[in-house]
N, C-alpha and C positions, 0 to 999 in steps of 0.2 A: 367687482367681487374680489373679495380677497382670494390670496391665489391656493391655498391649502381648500376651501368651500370651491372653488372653480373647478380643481382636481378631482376631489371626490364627487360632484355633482358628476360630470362626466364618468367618472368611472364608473360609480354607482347603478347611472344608468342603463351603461352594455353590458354590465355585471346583470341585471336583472330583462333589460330587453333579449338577451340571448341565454336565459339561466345557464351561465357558466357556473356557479359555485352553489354546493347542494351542501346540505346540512352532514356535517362530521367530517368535510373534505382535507386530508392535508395537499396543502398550496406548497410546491417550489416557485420561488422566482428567480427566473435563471437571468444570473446578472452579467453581465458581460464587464461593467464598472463604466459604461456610458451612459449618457442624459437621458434616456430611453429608458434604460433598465430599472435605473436609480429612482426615478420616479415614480415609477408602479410598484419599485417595494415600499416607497412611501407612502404611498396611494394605498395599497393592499392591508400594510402596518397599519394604519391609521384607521382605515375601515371597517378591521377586524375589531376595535374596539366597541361600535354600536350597531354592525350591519347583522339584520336581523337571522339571519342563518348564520349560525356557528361555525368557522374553520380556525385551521392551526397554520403555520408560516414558516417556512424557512425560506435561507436563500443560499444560492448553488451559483459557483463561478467556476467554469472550467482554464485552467492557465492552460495557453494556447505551448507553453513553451517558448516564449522566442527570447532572444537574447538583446539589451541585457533585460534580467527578469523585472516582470511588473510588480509592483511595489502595492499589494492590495490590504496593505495596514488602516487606512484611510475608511477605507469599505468596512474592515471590521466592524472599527470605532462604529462608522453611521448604523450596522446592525444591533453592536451592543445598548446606542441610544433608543432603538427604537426595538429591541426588546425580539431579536430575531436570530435562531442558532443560523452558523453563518458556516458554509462548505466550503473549502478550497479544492478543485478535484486535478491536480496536476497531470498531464499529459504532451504525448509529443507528438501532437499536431501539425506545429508549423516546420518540426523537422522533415516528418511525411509529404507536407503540399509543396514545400518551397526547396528543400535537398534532393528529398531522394524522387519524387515524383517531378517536380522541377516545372508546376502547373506553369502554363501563359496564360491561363484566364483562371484562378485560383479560386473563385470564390461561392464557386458550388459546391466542388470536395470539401473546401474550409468546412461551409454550413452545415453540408451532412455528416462529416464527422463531430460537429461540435453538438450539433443536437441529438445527434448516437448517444455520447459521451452524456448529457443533459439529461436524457431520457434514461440512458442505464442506473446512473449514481441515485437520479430521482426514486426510480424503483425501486435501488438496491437498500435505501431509507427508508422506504414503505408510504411514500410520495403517492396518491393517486391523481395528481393534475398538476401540471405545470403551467406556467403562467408565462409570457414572454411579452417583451414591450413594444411592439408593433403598433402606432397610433393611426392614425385616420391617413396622414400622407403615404405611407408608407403601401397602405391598402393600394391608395390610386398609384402609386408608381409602377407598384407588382401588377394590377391590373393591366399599365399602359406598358410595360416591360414585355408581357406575356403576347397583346396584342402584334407591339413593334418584329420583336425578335424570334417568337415561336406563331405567328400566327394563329393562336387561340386564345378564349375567352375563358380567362380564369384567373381566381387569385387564390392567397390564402386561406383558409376559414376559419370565423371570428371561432368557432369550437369544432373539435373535429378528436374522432376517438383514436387510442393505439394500440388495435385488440392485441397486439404480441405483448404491448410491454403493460396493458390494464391501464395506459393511461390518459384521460382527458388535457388536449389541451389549450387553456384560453390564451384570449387579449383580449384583456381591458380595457386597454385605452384606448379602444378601436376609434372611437368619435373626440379623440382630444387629436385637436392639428398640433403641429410639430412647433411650431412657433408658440405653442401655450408652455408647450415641455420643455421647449431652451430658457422659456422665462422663470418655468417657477423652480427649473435646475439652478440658475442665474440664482433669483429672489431666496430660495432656500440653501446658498454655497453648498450643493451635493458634493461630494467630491469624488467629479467624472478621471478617469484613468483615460488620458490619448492612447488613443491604439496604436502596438506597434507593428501592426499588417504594414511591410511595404505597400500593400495595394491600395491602402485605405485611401479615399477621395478620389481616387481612379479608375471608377467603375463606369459599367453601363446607369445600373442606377444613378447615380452621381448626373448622369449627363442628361438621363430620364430627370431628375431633380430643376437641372436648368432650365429644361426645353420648358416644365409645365410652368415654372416660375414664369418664363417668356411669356408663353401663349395666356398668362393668368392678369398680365398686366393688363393684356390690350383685351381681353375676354372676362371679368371678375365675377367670382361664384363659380367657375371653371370645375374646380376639385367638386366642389360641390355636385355640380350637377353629376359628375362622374359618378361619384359615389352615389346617389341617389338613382342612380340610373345602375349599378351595381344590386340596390337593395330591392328594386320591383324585379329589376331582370331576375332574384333570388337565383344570382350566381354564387355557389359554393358555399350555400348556406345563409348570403347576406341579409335575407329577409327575417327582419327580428319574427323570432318563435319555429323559423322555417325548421330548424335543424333540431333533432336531440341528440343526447349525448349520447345514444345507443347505438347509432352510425359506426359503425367501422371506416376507416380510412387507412388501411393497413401502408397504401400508395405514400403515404406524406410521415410517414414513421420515422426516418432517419433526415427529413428532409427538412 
């Protein structure tokens, strides 16, 4: 299948198996300028042109601050082509986790201040749902993350509300593996921004990424069954239709 029709099928899908997007919604797509991100505003752009509930689109990049600065000129371009007002919301984030708080494990404060930050500006537009690029891998890692390291059963949720800030928020590309999104990042030259987190590729997830790759060689259909075993369990909403938007989740607000 071509890979723009492979995109949208998948999207399309989670989009309506968990009615994430209701008619008059405006969508942020908080873009961080990685393969992940970039994809689901293409995905999002692209669908907004025949999917049959009307919404509107922007896209929201918080600069982390770090030095030297990122160069998010690339990202405009790709919004101006595809027809999307485009946010830059500057802050000093990585002065906060990496100077003055001087994190050893950085990448939980990161998260929660940057989805603060995501969530505020979104509001402060008049944003009701944000949208973030979390894909089917990423579900099963936080799953098996949450397992290893906090010994509980839980992950993200594909939609989940934030009664402080009034705002929904999905993934759509909840059912696209990672390996679809590096290719049609590749196939379509997005243009991904390298992070410049020290931390980056030196995480616990990172090493969650290897283990399942391991255990997936000598085991295949592995993620699969995870996640399949996620959507009966209808942990955290997985079971398409389980959840509506009307939940509160005040718990996952900054998170």
């Amino acid at each position: 299948m071509e890979p723009l029709k492979h995109l949208l099928s998948y999207t399309r899908r989670a989009l309506e198996d968990y009615d994430m997007i209701h008619p008059g919604d405006r969508v942020a797509v908080g873009v961080s300028a990685g393969k992940d991100s970039l994809t689901l505003l293409y995905a999002l752009a692209e669908l907004r042109r025949f999917y049959p509930v009307p919404f509107t689109l922007c896209a929201i990049t918080i600069d982390m601050g770090f030095e030297p600065p990122a160069d998010f000129t690339p990202i405009r371009a790709l919004c101006e082509k595809l027809d999307v007002p485009y946010h830059i919301v500057p802050s000093d984030i990585a002065k906060v986790v990496f100077d003055i708080r001087k994190e050893s494990n950085p990448c939980s404060l990161c998260a929660k201040m940057r989805r603060g930050a995501l969530h505020g500006y979104a509001s402060e537009i008049g944003c009701n749902v944000v949208a973030l690029g979390h894909h089917f891998d990423d579900a099963v890692e936080t799953f098996m993350l949450n397992l290893f390291f906090e010994g509980r059963i839980g992950c993200f949720s594909p939609v989940s509300y934030l009664s402080r800030r009034k705002i929904r928020l999905i993934r759509p590309l909840l059912y696209l593996p990672e390996k679809d999104v590096r290719y049609f990042a590749q196939k379509m030259e997005l243009p991904v921004v390298k992070s410049s987190c020290p931390a980056d590729e030196n995480t616990e997830r990172e090493s969650m990424k290897r283990l399942l790759a391991s255990l997936e060689r000598e085991h295949r259909g592995l993620r699969h069954r995870i996640f399949g075993a996620m959507q009966r369990g209808e942990i955290d909403g997985f079971h398409p239709g389980f959840r509506t938007h009307e939940e509160k989740t005040d718990s996952e607000s900054e998170s």
